[in-house]
Backbone as CSV, one residue per row, in Angstrom:
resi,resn,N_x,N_y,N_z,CA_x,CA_y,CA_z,C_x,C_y,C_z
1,UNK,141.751,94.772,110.913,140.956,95.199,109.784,139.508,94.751,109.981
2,UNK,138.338,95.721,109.886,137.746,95.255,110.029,136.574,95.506,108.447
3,UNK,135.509,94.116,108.358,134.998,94.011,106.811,133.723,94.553,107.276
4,UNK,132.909,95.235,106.250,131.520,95.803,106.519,130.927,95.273,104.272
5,UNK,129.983,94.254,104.991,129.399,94.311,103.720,127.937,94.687,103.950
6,UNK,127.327,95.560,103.110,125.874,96.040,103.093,125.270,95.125,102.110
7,UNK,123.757,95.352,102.535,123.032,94.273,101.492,121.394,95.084,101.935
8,UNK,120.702,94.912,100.924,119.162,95.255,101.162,118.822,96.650,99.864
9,UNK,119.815,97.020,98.988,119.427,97.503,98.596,118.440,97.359,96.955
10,UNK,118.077,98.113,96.048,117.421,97.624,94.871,116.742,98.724,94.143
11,UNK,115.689,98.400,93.439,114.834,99.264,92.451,113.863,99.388,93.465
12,UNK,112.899,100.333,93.686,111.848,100.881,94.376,111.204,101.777,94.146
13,UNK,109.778,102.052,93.758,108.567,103.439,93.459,108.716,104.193,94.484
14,UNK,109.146,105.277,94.157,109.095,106.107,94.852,107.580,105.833,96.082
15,UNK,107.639,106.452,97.194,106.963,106.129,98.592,107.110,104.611,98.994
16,UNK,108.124,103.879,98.130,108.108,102.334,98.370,109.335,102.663,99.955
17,UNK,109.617,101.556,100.223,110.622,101.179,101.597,111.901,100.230,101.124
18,UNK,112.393,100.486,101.720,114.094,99.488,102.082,114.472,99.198,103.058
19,UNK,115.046,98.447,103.713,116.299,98.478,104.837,116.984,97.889,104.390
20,UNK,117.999,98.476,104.509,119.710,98.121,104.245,120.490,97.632,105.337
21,UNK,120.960,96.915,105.239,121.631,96.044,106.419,122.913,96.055,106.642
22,UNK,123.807,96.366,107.653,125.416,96.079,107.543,125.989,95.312,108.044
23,UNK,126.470,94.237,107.872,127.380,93.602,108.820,128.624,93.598,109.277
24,UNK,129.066,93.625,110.114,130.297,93.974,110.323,131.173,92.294,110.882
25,UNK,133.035,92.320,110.600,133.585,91.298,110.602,133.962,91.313,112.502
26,UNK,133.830,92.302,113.143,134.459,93.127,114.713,132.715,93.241,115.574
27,UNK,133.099,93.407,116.466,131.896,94.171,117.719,131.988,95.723,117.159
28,UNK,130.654,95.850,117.191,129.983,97.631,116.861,130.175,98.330,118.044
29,UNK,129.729,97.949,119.330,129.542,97.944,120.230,130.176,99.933,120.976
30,UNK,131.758,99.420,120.460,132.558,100.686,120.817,132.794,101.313,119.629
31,UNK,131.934,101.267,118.755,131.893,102.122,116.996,130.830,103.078,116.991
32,UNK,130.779,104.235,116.032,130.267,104.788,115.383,130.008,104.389,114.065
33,UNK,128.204,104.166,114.074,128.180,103.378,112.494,127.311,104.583,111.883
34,UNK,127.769,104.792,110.805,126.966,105.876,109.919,126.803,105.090,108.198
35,UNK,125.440,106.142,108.013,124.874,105.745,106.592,125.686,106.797,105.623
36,UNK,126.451,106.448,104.864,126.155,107.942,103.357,125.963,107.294,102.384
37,UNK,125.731,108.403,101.195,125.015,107.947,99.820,125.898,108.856,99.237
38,UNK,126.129,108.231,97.735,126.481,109.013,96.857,125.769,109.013,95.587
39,UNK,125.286,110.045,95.327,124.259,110.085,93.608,125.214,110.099,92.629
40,UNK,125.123,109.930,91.470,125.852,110.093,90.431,126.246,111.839,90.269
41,UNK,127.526,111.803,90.103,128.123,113.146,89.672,127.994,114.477,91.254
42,UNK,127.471,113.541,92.497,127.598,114.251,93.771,128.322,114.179,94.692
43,UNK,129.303,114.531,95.424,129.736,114.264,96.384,129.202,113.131,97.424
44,UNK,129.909,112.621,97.948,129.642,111.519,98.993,129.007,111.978,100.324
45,UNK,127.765,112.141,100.818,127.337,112.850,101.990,126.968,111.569,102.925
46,UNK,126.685,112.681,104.281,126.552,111.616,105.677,124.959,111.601,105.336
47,UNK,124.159,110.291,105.658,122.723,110.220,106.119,122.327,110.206,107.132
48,UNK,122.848,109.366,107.957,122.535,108.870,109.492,123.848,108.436,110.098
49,UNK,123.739,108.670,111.568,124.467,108.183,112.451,124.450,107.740,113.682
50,UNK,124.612,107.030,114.162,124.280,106.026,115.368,125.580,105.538,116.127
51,UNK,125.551,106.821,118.165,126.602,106.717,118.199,126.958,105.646,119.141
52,UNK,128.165,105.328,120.035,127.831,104.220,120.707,127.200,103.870,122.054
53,UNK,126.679,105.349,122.273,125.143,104.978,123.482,124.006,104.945,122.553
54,UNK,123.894,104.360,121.132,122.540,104.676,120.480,121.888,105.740,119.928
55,UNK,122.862,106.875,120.147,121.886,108.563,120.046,121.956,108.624,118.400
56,UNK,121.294,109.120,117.641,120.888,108.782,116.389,121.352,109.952,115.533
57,UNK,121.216,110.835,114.715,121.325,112.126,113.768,121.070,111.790,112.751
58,UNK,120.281,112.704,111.785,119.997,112.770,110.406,120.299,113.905,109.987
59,UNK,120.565,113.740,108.625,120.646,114.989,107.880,119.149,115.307,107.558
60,UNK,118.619,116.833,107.070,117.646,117.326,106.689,116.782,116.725,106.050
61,UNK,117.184,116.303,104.901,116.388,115.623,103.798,115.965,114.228,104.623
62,UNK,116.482,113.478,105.419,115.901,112.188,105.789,114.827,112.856,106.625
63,UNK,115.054,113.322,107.399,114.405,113.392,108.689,113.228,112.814,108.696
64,UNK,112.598,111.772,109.417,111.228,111.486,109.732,110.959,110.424,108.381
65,UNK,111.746,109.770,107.714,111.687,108.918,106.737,112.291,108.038,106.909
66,UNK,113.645,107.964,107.568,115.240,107.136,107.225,114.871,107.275,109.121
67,UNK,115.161,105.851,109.192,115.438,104.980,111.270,116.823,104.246,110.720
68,UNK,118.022,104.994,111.653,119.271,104.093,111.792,119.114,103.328,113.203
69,UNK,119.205,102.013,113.106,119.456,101.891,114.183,120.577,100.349,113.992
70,UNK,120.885,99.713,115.376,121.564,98.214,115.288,121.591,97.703,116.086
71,UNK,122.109,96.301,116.004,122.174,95.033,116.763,123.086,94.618,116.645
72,UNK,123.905,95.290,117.994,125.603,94.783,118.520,125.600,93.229,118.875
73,UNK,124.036,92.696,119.319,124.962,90.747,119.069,125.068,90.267,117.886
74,UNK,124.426,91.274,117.024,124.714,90.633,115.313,125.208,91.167,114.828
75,UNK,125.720,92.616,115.302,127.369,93.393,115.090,126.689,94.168,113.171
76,UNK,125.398,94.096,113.212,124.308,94.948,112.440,124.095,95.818,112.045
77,UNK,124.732,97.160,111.626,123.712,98.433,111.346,122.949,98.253,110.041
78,UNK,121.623,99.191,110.418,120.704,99.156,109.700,119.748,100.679,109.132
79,UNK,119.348,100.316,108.434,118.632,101.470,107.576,117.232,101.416,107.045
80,UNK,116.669,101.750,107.960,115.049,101.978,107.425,114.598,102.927,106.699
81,UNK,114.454,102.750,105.298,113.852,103.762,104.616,112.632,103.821,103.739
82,UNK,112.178,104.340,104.550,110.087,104.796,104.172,110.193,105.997,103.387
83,UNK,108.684,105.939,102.716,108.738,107.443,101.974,109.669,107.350,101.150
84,UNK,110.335,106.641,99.796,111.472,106.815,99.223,110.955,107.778,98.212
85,UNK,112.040,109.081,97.499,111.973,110.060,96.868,112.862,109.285,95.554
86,UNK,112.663,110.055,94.551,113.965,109.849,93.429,115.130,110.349,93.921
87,UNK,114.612,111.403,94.577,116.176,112.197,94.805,117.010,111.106,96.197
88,UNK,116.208,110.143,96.326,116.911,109.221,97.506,118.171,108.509,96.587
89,UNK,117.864,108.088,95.851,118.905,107.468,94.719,120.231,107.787,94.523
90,UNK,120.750,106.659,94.944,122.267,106.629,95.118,123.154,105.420,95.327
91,UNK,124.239,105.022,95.777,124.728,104.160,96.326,124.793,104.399,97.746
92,UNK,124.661,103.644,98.601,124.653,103.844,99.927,125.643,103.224,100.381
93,UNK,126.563,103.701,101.258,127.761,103.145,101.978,127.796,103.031,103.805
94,UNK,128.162,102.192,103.685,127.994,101.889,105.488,129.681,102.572,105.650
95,UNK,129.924,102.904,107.608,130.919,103.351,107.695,130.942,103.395,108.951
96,UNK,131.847,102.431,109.774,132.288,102.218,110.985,133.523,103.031,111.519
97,UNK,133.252,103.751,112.613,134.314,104.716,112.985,134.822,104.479,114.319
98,UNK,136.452,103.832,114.662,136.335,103.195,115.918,137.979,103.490,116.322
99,UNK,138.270,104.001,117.076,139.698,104.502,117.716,140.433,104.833,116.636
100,UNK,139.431,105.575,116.220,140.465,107.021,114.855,140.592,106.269,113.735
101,UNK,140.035,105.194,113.569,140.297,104.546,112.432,139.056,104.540,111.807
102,UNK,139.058,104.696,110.162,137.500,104.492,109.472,137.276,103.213,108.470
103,UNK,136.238,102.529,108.207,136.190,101.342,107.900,134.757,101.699,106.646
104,UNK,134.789,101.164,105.569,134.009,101.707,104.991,133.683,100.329,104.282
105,UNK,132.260,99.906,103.630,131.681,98.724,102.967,132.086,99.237,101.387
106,UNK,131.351,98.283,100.668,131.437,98.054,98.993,130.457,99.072,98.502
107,UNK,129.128,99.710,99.208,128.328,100.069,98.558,127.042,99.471,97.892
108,UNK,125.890,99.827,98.069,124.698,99.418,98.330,123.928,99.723,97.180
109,UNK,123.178,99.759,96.041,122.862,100.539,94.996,121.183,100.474,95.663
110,UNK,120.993,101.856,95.636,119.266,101.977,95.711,118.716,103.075,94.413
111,UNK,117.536,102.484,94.051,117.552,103.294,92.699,116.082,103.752,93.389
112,UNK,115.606,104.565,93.180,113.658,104.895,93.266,113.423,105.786,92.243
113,UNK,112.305,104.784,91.010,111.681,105.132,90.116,110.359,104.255,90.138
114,UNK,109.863,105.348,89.160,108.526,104.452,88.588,108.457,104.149,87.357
């Protein structure tokens, strides 16, 4: 079993920043770590993903705002997010994907208002 707790999230003005942090209880190393968010009353979508040579993907709406990246000796994923929108607002969930098995955190609350 492996534990993923996120942390870094909060209240933020819109164009403010975050990074969200994941830690994991296992090595990332041979994982797929991905970001999703869920808004109130929306389905749960993918943000980012980071696979295990590093190669990155975003969905549309991040693009060029949101940097996934991590640090397998601190077993880390992370979430850089610049430019925050209202419509960024959600809970954010970390999600480790590793020999067919999926591993998912508690959830991250990011709010962006003014």
């Amino acid at each position: 079993q492996v534990q993923l707790v996120e942390s870094g999230g909060g209240l933020v003005r819109p164009g403010g920043s975050l990074r969200l942090s994941c830690a994991a209880s296992s090595f990332i190393s041979l994982a797929f770590m991905r970001w999703y968010r869920q808004a109130p009353g929306k389905q749960r979508e993918l943000v980012a993903t980071i696979s295990t040579v590093g190669m990155t993907t975003y969905v549309d709406p991040v693009k060029g705002r949101f940097t996934i990246s991590r640090d397998i000796a601190k077993n880390t994923a992370y979430l850089q997010m610049n430019s925050l929108k209202p419509e960024d607002t959600a809970v954010y969930y970390c999600n480790l994907y590793r020999a067919e098995q999926n591993y998912w955190g508690q959830g991250t609350q990011v709010t962006v208002s003014s």
